[in-house]
Steps between C-alpha positions, in 0.01 A plus 500: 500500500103469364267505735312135528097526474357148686163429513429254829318354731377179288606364737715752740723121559577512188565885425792461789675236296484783194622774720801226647596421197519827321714648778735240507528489154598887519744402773634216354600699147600891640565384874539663840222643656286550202106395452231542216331776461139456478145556526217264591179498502346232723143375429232305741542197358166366692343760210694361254455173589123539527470650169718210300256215626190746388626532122491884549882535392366874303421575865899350597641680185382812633684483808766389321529827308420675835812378637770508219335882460588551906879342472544735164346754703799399769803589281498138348734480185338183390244192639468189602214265602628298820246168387472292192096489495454900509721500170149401310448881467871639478417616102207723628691587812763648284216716265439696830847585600797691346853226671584214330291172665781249485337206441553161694463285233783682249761471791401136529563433159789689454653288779406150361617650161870561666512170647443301217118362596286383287229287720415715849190431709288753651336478852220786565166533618186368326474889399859476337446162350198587370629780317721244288200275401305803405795592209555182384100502447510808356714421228352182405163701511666761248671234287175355471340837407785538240405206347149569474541815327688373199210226458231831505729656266456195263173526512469888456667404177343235417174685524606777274530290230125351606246613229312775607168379628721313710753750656251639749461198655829417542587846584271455822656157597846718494325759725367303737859315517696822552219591776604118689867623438475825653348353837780247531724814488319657732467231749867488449559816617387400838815284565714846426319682748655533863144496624137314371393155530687224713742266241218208460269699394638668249655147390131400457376803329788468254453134436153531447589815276775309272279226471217650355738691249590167411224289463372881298779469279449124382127550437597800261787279324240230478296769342742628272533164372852516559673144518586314822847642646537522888396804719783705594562485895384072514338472837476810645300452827534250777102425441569416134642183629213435774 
């Protein structure tokens, strides 16, 4: 039998219903007297807590990796994070340790794949729910990006075929466009990070970001004398249509 790595105490109430179920579920499938055998690691979740309603989840992720590094440490053969919030920094949790993290949401879906479901609702924390918004974002932040990129590629070769007293200029419009590109990405990167600024700010940094890029690449079509076709990404903040 492996031994069972928990990490607990977000809240202990709920780390009991972990522990009950796992050792039933052992009982229920070999019988008799037999239990789990397992590991945990229970946190202050006061700290915890504390540090989710600061934004200082680099701070959280740390102890995370503190504690999957203690039930390892323990004779753990694998590990498991006994909350749904705390799963925001499983990927870097698992950098820092040699077991398997088994993640919660890959048994989840595994389970509505067996049944059948195709429509399931999810009930979490503001954290949790958060963490949802943030990829959907993110991807119609990169799609958008995507879509950008093949319009500064047009241009790039529509420039090369400029005369020459005219590709210098147009090479600098295509600089300064790759320069608004790059800090979208980079601003970007701040949603994939388990720690930096809290989610509406980096909303607002990112809008303001993708906007510019936009309003950037219309001036240079404009410029490029290019005829009228439609920006790729539409309306791409919530302020474009204030």
């Amino acid at each position: 039998m492996k031994t069972i790595g928990m990490i607990g105490g977000m809240s202990w109430e709920s780390s009991i219903e972990y522990y009950r179920i796992i050792n039933e579920s052992i009982r229920s499938k070999i019988g008799g007297l037999h239990s789990a055998k397992s590991v945990m690691f229970s946190v202050d979740f006061a700290e915890i807590e504390a540090l989710q309603h600061q934004g200082k989840w680099d701070h959280a992720t740390d102890l995370m990796i503190d504690a999957a590094k203690s039930v390892e440490n323990g004779g753990a053969d694998f590990v498991i994070i006994c909350t749904n919030t705390m799963h925001k920094m499983a990927d870097e949790v698992q950098k820092h340790i040699r077991i398997p993290l088994l993640h919660i949401a890959d048994a989840t879906a595994e389970k509505i794949k067996s049944r059948g479901m195709s429509r399931v609702g999810l009930l979490g924390t503001r954290f949790t729910m958060e963490e949802g918004e943030k990829r959907a974002y993110q991807e119609k932040i990169e799609t958008q990006l995507k879509g950008f990129a093949a319009k500064i590629e047009e241009l790039v070769a529509k420039g090369e075929k400029a005369k020459e007293e005219a590709k210098l200029k147009y090479a600098q419009q295509i600089e300064a466009l790759r320069a608004k590109q790059e800090s979208v990405r980079q601003k970007l990167q701040g949603l994939k990070e388990p720690g930096g600024a809290a989610w509406d700010d980096l909303k607002k940094g990112i809008d303001s970001a993708i906007g510019d890029l936009k309003v950037a690449v219309q001036s240079a079509v404009s410029r490029f004398k290019e005829k009228e076709e439609p920006i790729p990404g539409g309306d791409v903040t919530e302020s474009d249509e204030t």
